[in-house]
N, C-alpha and C positions, 0 to 999 in steps of 0.2 A: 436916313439911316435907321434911326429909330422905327419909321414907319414899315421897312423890311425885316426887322428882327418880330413885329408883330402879325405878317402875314408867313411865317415859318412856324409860328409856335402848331395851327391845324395840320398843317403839312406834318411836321416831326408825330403828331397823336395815330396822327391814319397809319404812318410808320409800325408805331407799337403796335398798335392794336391787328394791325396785319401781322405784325412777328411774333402774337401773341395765339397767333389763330394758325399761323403752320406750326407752331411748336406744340399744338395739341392736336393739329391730326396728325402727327409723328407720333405723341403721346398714346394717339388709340389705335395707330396700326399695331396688328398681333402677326406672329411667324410661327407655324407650326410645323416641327421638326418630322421625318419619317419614322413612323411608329417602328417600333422595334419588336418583335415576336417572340413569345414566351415560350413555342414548342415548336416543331419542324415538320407533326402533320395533327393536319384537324379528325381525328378517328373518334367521331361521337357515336355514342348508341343509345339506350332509357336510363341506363344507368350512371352515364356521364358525359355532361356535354356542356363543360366550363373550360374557357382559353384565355390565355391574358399575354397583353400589348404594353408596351409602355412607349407615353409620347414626350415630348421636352416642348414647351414653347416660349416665350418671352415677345415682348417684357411683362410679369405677369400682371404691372400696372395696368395693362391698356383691358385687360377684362372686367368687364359691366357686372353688378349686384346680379344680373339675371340672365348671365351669360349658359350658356348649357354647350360643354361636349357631347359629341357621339360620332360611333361607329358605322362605316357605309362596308358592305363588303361585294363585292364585284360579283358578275357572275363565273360562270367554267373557264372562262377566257381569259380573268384579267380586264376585263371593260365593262367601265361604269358607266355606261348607258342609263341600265334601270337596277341601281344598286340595291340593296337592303337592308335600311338600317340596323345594325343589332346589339347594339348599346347606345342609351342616351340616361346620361347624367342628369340629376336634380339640379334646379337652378342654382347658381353659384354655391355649388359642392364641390367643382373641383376649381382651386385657389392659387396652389403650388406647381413649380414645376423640376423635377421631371412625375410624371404620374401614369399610374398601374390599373389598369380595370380589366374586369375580367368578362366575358362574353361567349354566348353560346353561338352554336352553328345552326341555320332552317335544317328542319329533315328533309330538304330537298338539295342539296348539299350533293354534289358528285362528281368529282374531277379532280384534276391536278395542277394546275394553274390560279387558281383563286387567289386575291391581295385583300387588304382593305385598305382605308385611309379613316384619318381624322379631319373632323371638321368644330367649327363653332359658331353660335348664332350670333354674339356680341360681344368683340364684333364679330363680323365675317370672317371667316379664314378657314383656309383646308390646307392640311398637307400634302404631300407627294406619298403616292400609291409604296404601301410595303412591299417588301420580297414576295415573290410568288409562293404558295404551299398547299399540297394538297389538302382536300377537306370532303371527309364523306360521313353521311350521318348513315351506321349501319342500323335499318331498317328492321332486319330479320340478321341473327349473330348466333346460330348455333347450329349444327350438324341437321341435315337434313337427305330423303332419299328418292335415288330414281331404281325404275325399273323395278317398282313394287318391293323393292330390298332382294332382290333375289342376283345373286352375287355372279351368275352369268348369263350369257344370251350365244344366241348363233345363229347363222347367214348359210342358206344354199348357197352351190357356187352360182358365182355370175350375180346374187344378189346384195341385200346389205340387211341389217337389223338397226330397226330406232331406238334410240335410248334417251327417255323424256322424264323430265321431273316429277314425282308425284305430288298429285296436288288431290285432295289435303294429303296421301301421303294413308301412313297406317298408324296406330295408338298413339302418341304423342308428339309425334312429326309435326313440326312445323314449317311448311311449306314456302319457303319465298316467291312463289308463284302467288299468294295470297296478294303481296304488295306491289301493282302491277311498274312501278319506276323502275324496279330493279332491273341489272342487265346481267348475265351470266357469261360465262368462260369456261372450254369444256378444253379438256387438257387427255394425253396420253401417258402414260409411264414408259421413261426410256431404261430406271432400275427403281430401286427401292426408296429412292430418296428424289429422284427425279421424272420430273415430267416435260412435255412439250406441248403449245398452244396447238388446237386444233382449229376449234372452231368457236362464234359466240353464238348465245340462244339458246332456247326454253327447252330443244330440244336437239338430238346429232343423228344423223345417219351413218354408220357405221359399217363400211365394206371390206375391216380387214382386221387380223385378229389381230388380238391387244389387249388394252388393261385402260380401264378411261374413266373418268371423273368430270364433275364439274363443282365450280365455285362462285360464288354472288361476287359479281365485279366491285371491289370495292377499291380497285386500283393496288398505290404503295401502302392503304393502313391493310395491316394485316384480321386476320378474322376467323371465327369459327364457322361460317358458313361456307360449309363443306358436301359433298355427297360420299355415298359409301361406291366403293371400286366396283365394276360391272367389268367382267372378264369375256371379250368375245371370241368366240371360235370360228370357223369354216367346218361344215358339216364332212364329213367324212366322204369316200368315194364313193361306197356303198349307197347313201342318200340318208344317212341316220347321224343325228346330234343327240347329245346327253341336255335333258332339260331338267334345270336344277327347282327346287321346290323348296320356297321358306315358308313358317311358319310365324305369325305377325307377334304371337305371345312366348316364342320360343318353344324350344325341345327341350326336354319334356317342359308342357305347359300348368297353368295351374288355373280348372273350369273355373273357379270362382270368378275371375277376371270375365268371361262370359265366352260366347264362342272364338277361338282363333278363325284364323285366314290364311288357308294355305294360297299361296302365290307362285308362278310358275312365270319360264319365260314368253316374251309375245310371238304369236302367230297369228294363225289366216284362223282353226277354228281347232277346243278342245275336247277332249273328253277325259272324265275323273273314273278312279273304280278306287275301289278299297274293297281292300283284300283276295285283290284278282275278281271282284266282282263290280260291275260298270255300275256306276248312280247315275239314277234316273235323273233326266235336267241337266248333270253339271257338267254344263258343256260352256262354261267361262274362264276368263284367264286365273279366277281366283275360286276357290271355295269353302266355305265357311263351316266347320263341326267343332262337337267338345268330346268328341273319342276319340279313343285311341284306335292302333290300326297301323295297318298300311296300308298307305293313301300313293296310288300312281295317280302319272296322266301320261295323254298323247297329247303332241302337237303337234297342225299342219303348218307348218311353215313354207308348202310352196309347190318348190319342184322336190323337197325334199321333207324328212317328219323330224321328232325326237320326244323319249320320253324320258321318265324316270319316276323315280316312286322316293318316298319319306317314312320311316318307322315312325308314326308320331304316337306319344306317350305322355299320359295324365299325373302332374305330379298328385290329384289328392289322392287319397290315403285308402287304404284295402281294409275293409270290415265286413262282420257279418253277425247273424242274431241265428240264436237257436230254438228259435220257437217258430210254432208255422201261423200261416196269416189270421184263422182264428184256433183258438183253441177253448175245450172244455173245463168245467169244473164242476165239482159239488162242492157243496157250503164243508167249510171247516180244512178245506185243500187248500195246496199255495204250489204258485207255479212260481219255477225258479227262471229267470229271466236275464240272459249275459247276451253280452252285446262283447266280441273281439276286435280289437283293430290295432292297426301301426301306426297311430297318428302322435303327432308330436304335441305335447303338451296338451292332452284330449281334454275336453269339458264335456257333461254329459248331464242334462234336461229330458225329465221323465214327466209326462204329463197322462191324465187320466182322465176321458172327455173334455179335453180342452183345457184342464184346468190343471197349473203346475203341481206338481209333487212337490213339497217343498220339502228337504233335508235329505232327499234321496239323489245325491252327486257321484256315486259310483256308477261300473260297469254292469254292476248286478242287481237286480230289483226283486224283490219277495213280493209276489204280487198274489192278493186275495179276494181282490172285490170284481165285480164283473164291468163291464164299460170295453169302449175303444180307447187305448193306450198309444204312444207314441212316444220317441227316445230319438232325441237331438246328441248326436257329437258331432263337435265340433275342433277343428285342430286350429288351436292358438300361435302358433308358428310355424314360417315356411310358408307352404299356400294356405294361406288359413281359408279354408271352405268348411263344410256342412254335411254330413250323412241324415239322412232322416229313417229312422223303418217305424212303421206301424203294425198293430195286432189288436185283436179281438179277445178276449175272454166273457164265454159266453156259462149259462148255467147247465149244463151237464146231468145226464141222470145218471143213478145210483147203480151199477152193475149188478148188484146185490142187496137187492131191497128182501125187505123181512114181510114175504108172502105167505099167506096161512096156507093155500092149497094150489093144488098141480093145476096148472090151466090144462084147457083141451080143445081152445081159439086162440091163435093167433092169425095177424094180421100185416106181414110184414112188406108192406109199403113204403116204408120210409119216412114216416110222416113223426117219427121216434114215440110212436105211443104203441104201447103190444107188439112191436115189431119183434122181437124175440122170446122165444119160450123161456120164462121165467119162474126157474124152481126156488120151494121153500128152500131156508140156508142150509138145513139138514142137510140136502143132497148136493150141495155143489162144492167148489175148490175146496180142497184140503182136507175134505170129510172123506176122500176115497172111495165114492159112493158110485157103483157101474150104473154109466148111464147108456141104455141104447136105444136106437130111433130105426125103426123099419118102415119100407113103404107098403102098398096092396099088395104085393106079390112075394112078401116077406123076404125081399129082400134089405140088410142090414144098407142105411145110409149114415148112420153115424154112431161113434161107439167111443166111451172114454170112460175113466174115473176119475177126471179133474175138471169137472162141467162148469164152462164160465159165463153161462147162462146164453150164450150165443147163437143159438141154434134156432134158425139159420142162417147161416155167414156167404154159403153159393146163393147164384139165381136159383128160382127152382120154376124158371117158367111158366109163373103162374098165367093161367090164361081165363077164358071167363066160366072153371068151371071149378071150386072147390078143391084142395085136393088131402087126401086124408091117410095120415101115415099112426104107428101103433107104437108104444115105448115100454121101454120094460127097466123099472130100476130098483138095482138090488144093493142093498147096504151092506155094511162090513159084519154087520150082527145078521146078515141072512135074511134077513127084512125083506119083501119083493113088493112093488107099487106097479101094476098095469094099466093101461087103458092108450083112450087115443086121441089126436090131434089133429085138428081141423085146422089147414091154412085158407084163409077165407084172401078174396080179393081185395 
C-alpha cells in the first residue's frame, strides 16, 4: 500500500502541470469584437481624410508587451483578398478595451461596398469584417467645364453633337480629365432641380435637344465636381443654328489679364470676322484677341451651318494726352502736358529719358527741359491695368529772332535753317508793318500787315532753276524797304 501511494505522487504532478499549461493557453487566447464605425461614408478629399472605428476585445490580459493592432480595409467589394492596411498601432499602445483610432482612406478608394476589420499580432487574432460603407477619396472636388464653357451646341437633323470635358479646360479650370482613375456620369435635366442618368464617360454624343451635364462619379459622397449645363438644339428646317460665343475672361473683359478666348460651338470647320470683316487664319473652334469689337463666326456643322456674333468689350479705362508725338520749344517755354482719363483710383509716373520725375504724381506736368518723356497711368482698382503715352520735346527755333537786315536768299528745304524769309522785328506781328511779295511778272503772291516771318508756307515748286520774286515793305511812319528775293534750291 505504501508502495502505491508513492508511484501516484509523478502521476498527480504531470496532472498539474498539464492543468497548468491549458489554463494559460486560455489565458492567451484574445476575441476581437466587430469594429464599430464612426461615420456612414468615407468622402475624403486633400483637405480631409481622418475616419474612426472602435473595437471591444477581451480579455485584455491575454495581450503581449509588444502586441500591435491594425486596420485591413478591403477592396470595392468587401473581399480581403489583398487588403490594405491602414492603421497600425505602436507596440503595446493599445492596452484597454473598448478602443477608438482614427484612420485615413488610399486615394484609390472608389466604391460602395468597402469594410474593414481588426486584427492583432500578439497574439493572433482578427475580427469579423465591419458593416459595408461607401468610401471614395475625391481626387479633383470643385466645378469644372465642357464644351469650352459655351453654354450651347446643335445637331443637323439626322445627326448628333459631342459634348467632351475640357481638358485643361480654360483660366482656372481644373480638369478631372487630369486624374486619369476618375470615372464620370453625364446626366439630363428633366426640370430645374432634376435630372436623369444618361450616359458614363469622358465624353456623350448628343442626338436630341435638352439640357446635360456631367459629374465625377464619386457614387453616394456628394461633391463639387460638377460641369456647367450645355443646352442642345436641332438645327432649324431652313439648315441654320444659333452658335453661341463665350468669352474665357468675361464680358466686358479686363486686357491686363492677357489676351481672352473667344469660344464657340463644335463643328466640321470655322470662320471669325470682326466687325463684319473676316480674319485672316481664324478658322478654329476658338480665337484669341484684347479688343474690343464685334467678333462673329460661322460654323459648318454638316448637312447644315450656324453662326453668331458677341459685342466684346475692354473693361480698361479711356484716356488720352494733348500733345502730339514730338513737340517744339525754345529755351525759357513750358509746355503744358495733361493726360485725361476715367480710370478708377489713377496713379500717374512721369519719367524723362528714362529717368523717374520724382514729386511729379498728377495729371498734369509743366515740362521744360528737352528729352523723350513718357507718362504711366495706372488704374488701381477694378481692372487694374496700364496706359502708357510717350513724346518728344525737341529744341525749337525762335519765330522772331532779332535780325539786323532784310535777307534776299532763302533756301526753303526743310532742313529748318533759312527756310523762311526772316525779317528784322521792326517789321513783323504787331508792328502793323505792310508786307508784300510779288513774283517776275508782278504779280502780288503774298500780302499782309501782320508778317509772321513765314513766307513761304505753299510749295513753290521749286525745281532746279532758282527762282526770284521782289517785296515792297511799307511802315506805319511811310517808311518803304524794296528789293528782291532769291529762292535757291
Amino acid at each position: 500500500m505504501p508502495q502505491s501511494n508513492k508511484l501516484n505522487k509523478p502521476l498527480i504532478t504531470f496532472f498539474l502541470v498539464l492543468a497548468f499549461l491549458f489554463q494559460e493557453q486560455a489565458y492567451s487566447q484574445l476575441v476581437i469584437g466587430q469594429p464599430t464605425l464612426g461615420f456612414s461614408q468615407a468622402c475624403a478629399n486633400d483637405d480631409f481624410n481622418s475616419f474612426s472605428a472602435t473595437f471591444v476585445f477581451s480579455p485584455e490580459s491575454a495581450l503581449d508587451v509588444s502586441n500591435q493592432f491594425f486596420i485591413e480595409l478591403s477592396d470595392a467589394d468587401g473581399d480581403f483578398s489583398d487588403p490594405v492596411v491602414v492603421y497600425t498601432a505602436s507596440p503595446g499602445w493599445i492596452t484597454t478595451s473598448p478602443a477608438t483610432v482614427d484612420f485615413p482612406i488610399p486615394d484609390t478608394a472608389s466604391g460602395e461596398n468597402y469594410k474593414i476589420r481588426v486584427k492583432s499580432t500578439s497574439p493572433v487574432a482578427t475580427s469579423t469584417a465591419s458593416e459595408n460603407f461607401a468610401a471614395y477619396y475625391k481626387l479633383q472636388d470643385s466645378p469644372f467645364t465642357i464644351n469650352n464653357l459655351v453654354s450651347t451646341g446643335a445637331y443637323c437633323t439626322g445627326g448628333s453633337y459631342l459634348l467632351t470635358i475640357d481638358n485643361p479646360g480654360t483660366g482656372n479650370n481644373d480638369s478631372p480629365l487630369n486624374y486619369p482613375s476618375l470615372t464620370f456620369n453625364w446626366y439630363k435635366e428633366t426640370s430645374e432641380t432634376t435630372a436623369v442618368f444618361v450616359a458614363q464617360g469622358p465624353s456623350l454624343s448628343v442626338s436630341e435637344e435638352g439640357t446635360f451635364f456631367v459629374e465625377t462619379n464619386y457614387g453616394t459622397c456628394t461633391s463639387n465636381s460638377f460641369s456647367n449645363r450645355v443646352t442642345i438644339s436641332e438645327a432649324s428646317a431652313s439648315g441654320e443654328a444659333d452658335a453661341t460665343i463665350a468669352s474665357s475672361l468675361g464680358n466686358p473683359y479686363c486686357p491686363e489679364q492677357g489676351l481672352t478666348t473667344l469660344s464657340t460651338i463644335g463643328g466640321n470647320s470655322y470662320q471669325w470676322f470682326k466687325d463684319g470683316i473676316e480674319i485672316p487664319n481664324a478658322t478654329s473652334q476658338m480665337y484669341q484677341t484684347n479688343e474690343s469689337g464685334t467678333f462673329s463666326v460661322q460654323v459648318d456643322l454638316g448637312e447644315c451651318s450656324a453662326s453668331g456674333s458677341i459685342e466684346l468689350e475692354s473693361e480698361l479705362f479711356e484716356s488720352e494726352i494733348n500733345v502730339d508725338e514730338i513737340n517744339y520749344l525754345i529755351d525759357g517755354e513750358t509746355l503744358t502736358v495733361t493726360v485725361t482719363n476715367d480710370a478708377v483710383s489713377p496713379v500717374f509716373d512721369w519719367y524723362l529719358d528714362d529717368e523717374l520725375l520724382i514729386g511729379e504724381t498728377e495729371n498734369t506736368l509743366e515740362a521744360t527741359a528737352f528729352g523723350d518723356y513718357e507718362v504711366v497711368i495706372t488704374e488701381t482698382s477694378g481692372c487694374s491695368g496700364s496706359v502708357i503715352y510717350q513724346f518728344t520735346i525737341e529744341q525749337g527755333l525762335d519765330p522772331f529772332p532779332d535780325v539786323p537786315n532784310i535777307p534776299n536768299v532763302i533756301s526753303p528745304n526743310g532742313d529748318l535753317i533759312n527756310d523762311t524769309w526772316v525779317l528784322p522785328l521792326q517789321y513783323t506781328s504787331g508792328t502793323n508793318t505792310e508786307v508784300i511779295i510779288l513774283n517776275e511778272q508782278g504779280k502780288v503772291v503774298f500780302e499782309t500787315i501782320d508778317y509772321q516771318n513765314n513766307w513761304p508756307e505753299d510749295d513753290l515748286n521749286l525745281g532746279s532753276v532758282n527762282q526770284l520774286f521782289y517785296y515792297i515793305i511799307t511802315t506805319v511812319e511811310g517808311e518803304v524797304k524794296k528789293g528782291s528775293i532769291t529762292l535757291v534750291k
